[in-house]
N, C-alpha and C positions, 0 to 999 in steps of 0.2 A: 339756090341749093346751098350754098355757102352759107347762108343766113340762116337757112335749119339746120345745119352740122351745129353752126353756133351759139342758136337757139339751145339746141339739144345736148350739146355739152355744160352751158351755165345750168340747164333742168338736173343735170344728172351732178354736175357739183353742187348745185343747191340739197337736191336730194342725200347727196353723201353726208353734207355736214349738217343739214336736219337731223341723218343717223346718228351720226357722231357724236350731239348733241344729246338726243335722246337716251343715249349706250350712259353718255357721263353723267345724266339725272339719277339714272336709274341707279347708279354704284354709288351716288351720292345722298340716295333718299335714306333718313337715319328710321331704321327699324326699331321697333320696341322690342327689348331682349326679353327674348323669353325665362316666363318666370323659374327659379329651382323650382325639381322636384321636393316635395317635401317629404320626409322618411319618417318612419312610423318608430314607436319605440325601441324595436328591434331591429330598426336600421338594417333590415333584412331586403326590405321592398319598397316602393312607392306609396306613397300615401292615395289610398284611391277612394272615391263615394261607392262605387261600382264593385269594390270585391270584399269578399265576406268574411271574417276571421276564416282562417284555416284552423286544422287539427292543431299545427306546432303553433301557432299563435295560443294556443289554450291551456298546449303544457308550459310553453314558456310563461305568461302567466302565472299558474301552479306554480311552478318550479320558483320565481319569483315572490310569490303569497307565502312559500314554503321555509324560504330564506329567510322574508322577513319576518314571520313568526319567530324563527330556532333564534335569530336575532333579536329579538325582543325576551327572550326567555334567556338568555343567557346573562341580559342588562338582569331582569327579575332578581338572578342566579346573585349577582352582583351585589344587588340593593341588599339581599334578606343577607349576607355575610357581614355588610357594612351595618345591617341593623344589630347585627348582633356584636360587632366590635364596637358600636358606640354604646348600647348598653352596658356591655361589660366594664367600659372607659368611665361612664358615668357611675356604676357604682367603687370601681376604684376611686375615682375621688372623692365620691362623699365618705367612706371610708378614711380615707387619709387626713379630709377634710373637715370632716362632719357637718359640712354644708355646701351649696354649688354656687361657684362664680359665676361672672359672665360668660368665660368660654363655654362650661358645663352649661348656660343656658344656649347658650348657641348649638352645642352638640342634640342639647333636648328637640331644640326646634329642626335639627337636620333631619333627626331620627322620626322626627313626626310626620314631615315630608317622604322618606323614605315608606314609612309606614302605608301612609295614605297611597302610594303608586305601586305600594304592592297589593293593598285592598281593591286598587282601582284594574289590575292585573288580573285578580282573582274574580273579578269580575262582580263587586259591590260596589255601592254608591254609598253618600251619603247616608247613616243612618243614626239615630237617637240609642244608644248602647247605656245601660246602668248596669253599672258593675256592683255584686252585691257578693261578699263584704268587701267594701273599703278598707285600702291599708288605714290604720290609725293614725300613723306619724311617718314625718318625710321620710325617717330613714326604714320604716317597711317599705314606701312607694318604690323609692328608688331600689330596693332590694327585686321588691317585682318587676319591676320594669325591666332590669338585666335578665331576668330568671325568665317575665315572657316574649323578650324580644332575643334571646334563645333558643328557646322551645320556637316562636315563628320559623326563624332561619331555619330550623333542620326541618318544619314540613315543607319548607317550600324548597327546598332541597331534595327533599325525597317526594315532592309531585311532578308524575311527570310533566312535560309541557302542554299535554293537550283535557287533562282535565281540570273543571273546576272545585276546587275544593270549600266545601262550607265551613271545614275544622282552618284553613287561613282566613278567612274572612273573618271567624269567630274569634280568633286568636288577634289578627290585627287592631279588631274594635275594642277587645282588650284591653291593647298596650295602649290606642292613643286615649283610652279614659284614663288609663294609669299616668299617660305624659298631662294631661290636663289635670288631675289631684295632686301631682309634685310640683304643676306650674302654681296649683293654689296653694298647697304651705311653701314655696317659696316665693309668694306675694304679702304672706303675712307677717 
């Protein structure tokens, strides 16, 4: 009898630290950390496959599409004021000057760039424009060139932001045949 007390106490110590062992595998198996959620633009909810935009997902949106438009209309607002202070800058100096240096060609080439991104605003692309009649002599181009990069600034000043106007597109394809006839008398 002795000998199954003793039997049955090494069974039941083996048993314990079999447990004992098992308990410290378990706390020591390294689990893969679960991944972040990942958050959707509006950091509002969960990124899920499973759920549909909602309502306020669509005004936010909007309201976002709406922002950046008035934003991008106000750079416009920008460009067509600087179109028209480098014009006016370029015929101050050929006035004073009675001819354009290198800055003045550099101001030509800002204005040309300005030009084009407000045509490109207006919603025209490249297009083949002849201007008819031609100024004669540098100093008409450069006269026109102030007088219609002018006249642009104040239409696109007075359009609102949500229409396209053909009188700026018309206006813009203007001025840059005019910046390209001052770049040819002043290549000659």
């Amino acid at each position: 009898m002795f000998r199954v007390v003793q039997l049955a106490v090494r069974f039941l110590g083996l048993a314990g630290l079999a447990l004992i062992a098992e308990l410290s595998l378990n706390a020591q198996v390294v689990r893969p950390p679960t991944p972040p959620t990942t958050m959707t633009a509006d950091k509002s909810r969960p990124d899920s496959d499973e759920q549909a935009p909602t309502a306020l997902d669509y005004e936010l949106r909007a309201k976002r599409a709406i922002k950046y438009a008035e934003k991008e209309h106000q750079q416009n607002l920008t460009r067509a004021r600087e179109a028209s202070e480098l014009g006016s800058a370029l015929a101050a100096a050929f006035k004073q000057n009675r001819s354009l240096g290198s800055s003045d060609l550099k101001k030509l080439e800002k204005l040309e760039k300005i030009t084009k991104k407000i045509r490109s605003e207006a919603g025209a692309s490249d297009d083949d424009f002849e201007l008819e009649p031609k100024p004669n002599n540098l100093a008409e181009a450069v006269d026109s060139v102030a007088k219609v990069s002018t006249s642009l600034s104040e239409k696109v000043l007075k359009t609102p932001r949500r229409v396209v106007s053909a009188s700026i597109i018309e206006e813009s394809n203007v001025l840059l045949e005019l910046i390209r006839i001052v770049r040819t008398y002043v290549a000659r």
